[in-house]
ROSE-4610 file (N, C-alpha, C; in Angstrom, 1 decimal, always signed):
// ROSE-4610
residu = [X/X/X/X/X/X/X/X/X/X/X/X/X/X/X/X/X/X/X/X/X/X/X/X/X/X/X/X/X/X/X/X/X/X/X/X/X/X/X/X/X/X/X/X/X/X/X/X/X/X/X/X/X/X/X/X/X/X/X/X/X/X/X/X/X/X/X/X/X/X/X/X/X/X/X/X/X/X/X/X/X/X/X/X/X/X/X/X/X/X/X/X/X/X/X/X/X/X/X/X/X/X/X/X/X/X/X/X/X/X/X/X/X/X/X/X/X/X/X/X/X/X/X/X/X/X/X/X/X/X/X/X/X/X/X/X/X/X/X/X/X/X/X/X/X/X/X/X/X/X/X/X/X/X/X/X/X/X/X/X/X/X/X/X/X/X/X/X/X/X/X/X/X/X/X/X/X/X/X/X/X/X/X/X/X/X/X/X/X/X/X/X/X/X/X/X/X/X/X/X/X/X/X/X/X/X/X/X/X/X/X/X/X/X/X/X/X/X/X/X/X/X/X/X/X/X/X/X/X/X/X/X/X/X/X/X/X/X/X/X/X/X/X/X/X/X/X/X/X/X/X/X/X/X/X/X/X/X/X/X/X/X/X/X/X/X/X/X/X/X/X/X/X/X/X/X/X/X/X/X/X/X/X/X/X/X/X/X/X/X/X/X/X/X/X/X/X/X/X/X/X/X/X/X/X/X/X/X/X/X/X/X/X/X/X/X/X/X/X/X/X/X/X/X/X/X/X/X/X/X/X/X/X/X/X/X/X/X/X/X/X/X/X/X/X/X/X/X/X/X/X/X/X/X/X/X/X/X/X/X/X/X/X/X/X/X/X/X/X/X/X/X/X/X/X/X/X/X/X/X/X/X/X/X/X/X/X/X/X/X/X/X/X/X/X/X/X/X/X/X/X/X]
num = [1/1/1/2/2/2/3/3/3/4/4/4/5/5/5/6/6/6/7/7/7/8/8/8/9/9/9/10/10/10/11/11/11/12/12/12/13/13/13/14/14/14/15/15/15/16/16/16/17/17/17/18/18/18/19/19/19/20/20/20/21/21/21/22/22/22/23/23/23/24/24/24/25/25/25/26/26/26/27/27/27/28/28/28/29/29/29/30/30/30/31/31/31/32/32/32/33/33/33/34/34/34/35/35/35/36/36/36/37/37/37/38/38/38/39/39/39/40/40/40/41/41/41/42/42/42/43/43/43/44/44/44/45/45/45/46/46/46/47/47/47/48/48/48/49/49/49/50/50/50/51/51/51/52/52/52/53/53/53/54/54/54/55/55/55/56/56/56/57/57/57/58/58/58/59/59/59/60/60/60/61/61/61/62/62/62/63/63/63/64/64/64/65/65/65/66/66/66/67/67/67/68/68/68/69/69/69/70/70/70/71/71/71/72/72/72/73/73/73/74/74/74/75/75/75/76/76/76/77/77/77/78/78/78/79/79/79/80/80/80/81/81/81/82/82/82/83/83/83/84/84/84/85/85/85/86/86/86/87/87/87/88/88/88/89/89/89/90/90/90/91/91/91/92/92/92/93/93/93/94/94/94/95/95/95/96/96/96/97/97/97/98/98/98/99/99/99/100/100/100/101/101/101/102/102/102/103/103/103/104/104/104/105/105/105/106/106/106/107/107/107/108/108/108/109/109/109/110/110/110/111/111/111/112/112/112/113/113/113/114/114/114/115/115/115/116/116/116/117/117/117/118/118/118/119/119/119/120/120/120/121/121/121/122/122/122/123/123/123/124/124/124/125/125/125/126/126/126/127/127/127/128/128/128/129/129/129/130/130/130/131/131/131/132/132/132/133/133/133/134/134/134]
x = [+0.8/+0.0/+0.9/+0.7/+1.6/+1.1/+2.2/+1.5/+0.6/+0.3/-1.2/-2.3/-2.1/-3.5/-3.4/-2.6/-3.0/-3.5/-2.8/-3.4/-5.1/-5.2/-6.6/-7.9/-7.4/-7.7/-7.9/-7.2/-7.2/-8.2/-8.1/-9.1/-10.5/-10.5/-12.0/-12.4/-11.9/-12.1/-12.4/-11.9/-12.3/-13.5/-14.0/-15.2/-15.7/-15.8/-16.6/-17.1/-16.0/-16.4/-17.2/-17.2/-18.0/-19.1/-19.7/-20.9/-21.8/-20.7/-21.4/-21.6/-21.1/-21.2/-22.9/-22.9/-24.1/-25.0/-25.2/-26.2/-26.9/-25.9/-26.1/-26.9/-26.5/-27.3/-28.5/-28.9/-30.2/-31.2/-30.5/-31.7/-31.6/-30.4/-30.1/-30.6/-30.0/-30.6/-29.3/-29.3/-28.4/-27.4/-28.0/-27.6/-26.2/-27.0/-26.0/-24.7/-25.1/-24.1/-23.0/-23.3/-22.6/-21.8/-22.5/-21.7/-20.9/-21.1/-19.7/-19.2/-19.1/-18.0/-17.1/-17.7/-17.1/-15.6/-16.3/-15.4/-14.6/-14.9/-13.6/-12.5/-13.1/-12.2/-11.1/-11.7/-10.9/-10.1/-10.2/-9.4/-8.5/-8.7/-7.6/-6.6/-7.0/-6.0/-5.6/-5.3/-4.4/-3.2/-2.1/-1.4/-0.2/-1.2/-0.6/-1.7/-0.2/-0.8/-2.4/-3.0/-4.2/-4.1/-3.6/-3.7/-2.9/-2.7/-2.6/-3.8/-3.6/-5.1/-4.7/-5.2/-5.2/-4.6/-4.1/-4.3/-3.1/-3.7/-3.3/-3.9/-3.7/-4.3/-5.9/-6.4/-8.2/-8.5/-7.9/-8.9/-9.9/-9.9/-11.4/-12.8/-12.2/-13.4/-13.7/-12.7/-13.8/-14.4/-13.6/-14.3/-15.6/-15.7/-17.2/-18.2/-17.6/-18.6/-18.6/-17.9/-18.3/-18.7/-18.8/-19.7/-21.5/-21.2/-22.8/-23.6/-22.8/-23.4/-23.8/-22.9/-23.1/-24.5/-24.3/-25.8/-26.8/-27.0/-27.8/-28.4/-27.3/-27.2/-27.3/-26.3/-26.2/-25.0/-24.1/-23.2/-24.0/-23.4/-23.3/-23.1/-21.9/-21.1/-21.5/-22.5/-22.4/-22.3/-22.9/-22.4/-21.3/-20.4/-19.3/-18.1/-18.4/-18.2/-18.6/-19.7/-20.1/-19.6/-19.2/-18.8/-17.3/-16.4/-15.1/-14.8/-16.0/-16.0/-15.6/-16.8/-17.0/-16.0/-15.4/-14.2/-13.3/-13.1/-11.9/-12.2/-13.6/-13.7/-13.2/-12.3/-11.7/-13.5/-13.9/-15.1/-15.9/-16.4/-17.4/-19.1/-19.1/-20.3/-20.9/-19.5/-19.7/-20.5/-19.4/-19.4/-20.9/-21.7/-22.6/-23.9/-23.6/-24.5/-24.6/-23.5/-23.7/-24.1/-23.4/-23.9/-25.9/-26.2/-28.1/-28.0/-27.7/-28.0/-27.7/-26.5/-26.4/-27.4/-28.1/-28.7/-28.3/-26.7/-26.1/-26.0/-26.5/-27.2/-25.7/-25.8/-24.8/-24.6/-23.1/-22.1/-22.2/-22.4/-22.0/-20.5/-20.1/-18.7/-18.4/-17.2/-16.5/-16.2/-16.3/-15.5/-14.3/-14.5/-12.9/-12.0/-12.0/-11.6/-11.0/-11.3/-11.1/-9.7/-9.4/-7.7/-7.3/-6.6/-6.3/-5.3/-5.3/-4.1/-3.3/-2.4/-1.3/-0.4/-0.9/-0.4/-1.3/-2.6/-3.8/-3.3/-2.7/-2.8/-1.6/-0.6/+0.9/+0.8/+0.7/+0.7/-0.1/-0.8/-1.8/-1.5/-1.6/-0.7/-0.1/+0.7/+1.8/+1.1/+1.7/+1.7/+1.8/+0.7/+1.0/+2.3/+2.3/+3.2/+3.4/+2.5/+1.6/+1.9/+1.4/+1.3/+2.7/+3.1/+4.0/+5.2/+5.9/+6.2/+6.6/+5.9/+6.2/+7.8]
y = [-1.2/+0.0/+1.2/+2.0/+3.6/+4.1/+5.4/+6.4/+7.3/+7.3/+8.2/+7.1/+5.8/+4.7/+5.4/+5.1/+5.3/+6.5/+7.8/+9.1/+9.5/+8.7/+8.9/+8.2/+7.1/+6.1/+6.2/+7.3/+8.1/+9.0/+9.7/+10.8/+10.4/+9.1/+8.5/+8.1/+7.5/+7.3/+8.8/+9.8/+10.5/+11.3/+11.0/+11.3/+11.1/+9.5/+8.9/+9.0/+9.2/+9.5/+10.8/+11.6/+13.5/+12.6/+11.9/+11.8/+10.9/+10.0/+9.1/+10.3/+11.3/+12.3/+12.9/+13.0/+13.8/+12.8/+11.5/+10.4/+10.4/+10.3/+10.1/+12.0/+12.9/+14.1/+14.3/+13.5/+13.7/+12.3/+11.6/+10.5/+10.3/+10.6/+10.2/+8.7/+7.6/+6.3/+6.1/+5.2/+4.3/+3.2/+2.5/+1.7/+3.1/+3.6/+5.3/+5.4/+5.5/+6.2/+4.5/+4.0/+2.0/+2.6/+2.9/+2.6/+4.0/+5.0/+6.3/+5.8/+5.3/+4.6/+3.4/+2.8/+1.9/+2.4/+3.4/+4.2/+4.7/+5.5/+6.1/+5.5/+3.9/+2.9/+2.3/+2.2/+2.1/+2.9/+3.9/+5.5/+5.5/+4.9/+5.1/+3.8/+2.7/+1.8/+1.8/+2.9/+3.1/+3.0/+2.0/+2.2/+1.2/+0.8/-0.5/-1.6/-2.4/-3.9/-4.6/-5.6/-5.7/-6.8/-7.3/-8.1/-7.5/-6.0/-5.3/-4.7/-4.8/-4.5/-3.8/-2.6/-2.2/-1.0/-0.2/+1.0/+1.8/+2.5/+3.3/+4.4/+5.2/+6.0/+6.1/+7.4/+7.0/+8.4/+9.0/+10.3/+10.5/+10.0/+9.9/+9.2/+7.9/+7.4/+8.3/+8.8/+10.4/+11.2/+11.7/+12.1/+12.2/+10.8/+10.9/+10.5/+9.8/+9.9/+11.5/+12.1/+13.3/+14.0/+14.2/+14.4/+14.0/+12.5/+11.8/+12.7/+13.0/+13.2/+14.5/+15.5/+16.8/+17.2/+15.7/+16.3/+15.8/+15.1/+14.5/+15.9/+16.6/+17.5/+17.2/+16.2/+15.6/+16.3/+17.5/+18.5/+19.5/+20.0/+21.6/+22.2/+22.1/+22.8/+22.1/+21.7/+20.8/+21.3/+23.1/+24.0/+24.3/+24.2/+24.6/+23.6/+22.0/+20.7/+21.0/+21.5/+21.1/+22.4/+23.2/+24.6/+24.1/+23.6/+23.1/+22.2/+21.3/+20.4/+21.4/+22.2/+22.6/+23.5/+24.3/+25.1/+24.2/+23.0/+22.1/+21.7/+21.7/+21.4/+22.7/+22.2/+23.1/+23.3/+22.1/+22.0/+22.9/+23.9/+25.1/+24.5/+23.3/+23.2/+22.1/+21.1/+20.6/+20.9/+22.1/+22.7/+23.4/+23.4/+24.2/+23.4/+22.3/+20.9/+20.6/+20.3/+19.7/+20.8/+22.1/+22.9/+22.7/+23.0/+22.6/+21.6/+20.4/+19.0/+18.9/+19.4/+19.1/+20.7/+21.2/+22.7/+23.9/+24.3/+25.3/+26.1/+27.2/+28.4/+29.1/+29.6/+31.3/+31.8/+31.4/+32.0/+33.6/+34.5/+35.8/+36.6/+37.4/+37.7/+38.3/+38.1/+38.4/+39.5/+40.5/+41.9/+42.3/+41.2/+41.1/+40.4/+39.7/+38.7/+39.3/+40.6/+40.9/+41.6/+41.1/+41.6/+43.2/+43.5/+45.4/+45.2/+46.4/+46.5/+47.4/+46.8/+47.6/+48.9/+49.1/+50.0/+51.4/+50.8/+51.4/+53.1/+53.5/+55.0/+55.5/+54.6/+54.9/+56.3/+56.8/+57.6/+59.4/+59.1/+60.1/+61.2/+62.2/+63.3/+64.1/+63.1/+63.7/+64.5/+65.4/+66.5/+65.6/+65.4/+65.5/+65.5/+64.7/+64.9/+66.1/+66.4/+67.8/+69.2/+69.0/+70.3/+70.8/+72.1/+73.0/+72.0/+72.4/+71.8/+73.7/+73.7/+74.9/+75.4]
z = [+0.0/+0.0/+0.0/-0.9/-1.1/-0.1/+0.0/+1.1/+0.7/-0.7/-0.8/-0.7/-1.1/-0.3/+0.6/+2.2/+3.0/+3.6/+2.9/+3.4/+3.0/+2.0/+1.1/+2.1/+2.5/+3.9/+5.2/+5.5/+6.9/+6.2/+5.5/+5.2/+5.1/+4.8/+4.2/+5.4/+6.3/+7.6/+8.8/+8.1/+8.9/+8.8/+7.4/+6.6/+7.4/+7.6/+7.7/+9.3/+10.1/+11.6/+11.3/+10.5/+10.8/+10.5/+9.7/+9.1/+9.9/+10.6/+11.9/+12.6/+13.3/+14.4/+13.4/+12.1/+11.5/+11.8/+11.5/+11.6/+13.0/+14.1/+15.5/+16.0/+15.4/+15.5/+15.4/+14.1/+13.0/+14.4/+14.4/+14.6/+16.6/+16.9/+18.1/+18.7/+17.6/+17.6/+18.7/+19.4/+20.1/+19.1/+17.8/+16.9/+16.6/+15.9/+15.3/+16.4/+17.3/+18.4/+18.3/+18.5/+18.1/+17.2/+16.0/+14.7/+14.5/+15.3/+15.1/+16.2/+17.1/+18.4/+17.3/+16.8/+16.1/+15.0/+14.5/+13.6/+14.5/+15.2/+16.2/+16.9/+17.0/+17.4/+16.4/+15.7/+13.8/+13.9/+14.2/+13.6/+14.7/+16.4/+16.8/+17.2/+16.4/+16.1/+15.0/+14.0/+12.9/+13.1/+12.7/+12.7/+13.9/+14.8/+15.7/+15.2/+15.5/+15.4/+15.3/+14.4/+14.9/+16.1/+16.5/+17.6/+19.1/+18.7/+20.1/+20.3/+21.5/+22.9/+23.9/+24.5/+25.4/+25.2/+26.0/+26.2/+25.3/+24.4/+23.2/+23.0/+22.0/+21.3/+21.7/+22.2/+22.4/+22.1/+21.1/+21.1/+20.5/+19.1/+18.8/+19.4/+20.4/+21.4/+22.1/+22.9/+24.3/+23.5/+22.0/+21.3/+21.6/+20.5/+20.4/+21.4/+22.5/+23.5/+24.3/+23.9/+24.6/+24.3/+22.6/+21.4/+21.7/+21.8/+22.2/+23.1/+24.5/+25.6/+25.3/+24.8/+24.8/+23.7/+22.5/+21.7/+22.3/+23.4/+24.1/+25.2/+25.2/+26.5/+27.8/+28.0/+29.4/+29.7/+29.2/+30.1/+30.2/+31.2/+31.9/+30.4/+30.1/+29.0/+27.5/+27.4/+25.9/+24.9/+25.0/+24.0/+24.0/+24.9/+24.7/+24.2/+24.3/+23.6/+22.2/+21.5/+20.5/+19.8/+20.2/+19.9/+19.3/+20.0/+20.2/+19.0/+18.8/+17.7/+16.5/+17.0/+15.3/+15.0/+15.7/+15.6/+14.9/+14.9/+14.8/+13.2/+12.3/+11.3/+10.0/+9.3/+8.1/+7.2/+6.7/+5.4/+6.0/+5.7/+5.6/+5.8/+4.8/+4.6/+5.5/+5.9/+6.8/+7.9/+8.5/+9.9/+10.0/+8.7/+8.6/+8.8/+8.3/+8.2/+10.2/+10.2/+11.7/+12.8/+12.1/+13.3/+13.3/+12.6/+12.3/+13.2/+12.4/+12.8/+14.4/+15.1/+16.4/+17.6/+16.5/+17.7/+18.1/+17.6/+18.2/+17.7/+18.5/+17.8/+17.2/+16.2/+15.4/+16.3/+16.4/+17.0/+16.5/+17.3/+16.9/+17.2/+15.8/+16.3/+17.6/+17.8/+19.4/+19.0/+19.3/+19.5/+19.9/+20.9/+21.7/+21.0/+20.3/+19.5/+18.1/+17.9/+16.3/+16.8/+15.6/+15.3/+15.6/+16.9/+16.6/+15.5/+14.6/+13.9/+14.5/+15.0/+15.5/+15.2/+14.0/+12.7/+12.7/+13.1/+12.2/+12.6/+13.6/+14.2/+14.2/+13.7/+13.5/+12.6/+11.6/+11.2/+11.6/+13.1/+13.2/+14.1/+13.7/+14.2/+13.2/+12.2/+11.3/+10.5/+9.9/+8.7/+7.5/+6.9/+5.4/+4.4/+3.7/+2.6/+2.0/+1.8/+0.9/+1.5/+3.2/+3.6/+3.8/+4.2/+4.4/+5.6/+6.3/+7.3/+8.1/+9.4/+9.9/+10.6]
């Protein structure tokens, strides 16, 4: 297997985990929640042995059980879980799909958050190119 099989294969697997996370949103079946745990478990034995067991790699499992609970809304903070997720997704339309599908309201911009330009007043005060110099 080349290394673009396998990069192509992580990616398709990772597809595949957002879409379980979208399936378990839409229906909130318990089967659903099975079969995105399932994937997450795939995704975080990439790469060791298949006949190694035990304690490895688990970040897509808390993942998505923390995922589950929070669209369930069994945290305090589930918006702030589900907020975190979606922060983390690059695909636009993704992020746009799930945000619906999981409940979380439009983020509105931070104010505090926007960029000062550090620059923007550097020039204020000065004279003109144009004008006289006294």
């Amino acid at each position: 297997m080349s290394q673009q099989d396998t990069i192509e294969r992580h990616a398709a697997l990772l597809r595949a985990w957002h879409l379980a996370i979208l399936r378990f949103a839409l229906t909130r079946n318990n089967a659903d929640r099975l079969g995105l745990l399932a994937i997450a478990n795939e995704i975080d034995r990439l790469g060791r042995p298949p006949h190694q067991v035990g304690a490895g790699f688990s970040f897509f499992r808390r993942e998505s059980e923390e995922l589950c609970a929070a669209t369930l809304r069994q945290h305090k903070e589930s918006d702030v879980i589900l907020d975190r997720h979606l922060a983390r997704i690059n695909d636009a339309h993704l992020k746009r799909t799930l945000a619906v599908a999981l409940e979380v309201p439009p983020r509105k911009p931070d104010l505090a958050r926007r960029r000062h330009k550090p620059n923007a007043d550097l020039w204020r005060g000065l004279p003109s190119r144009g004008s006289p110099q006294p």
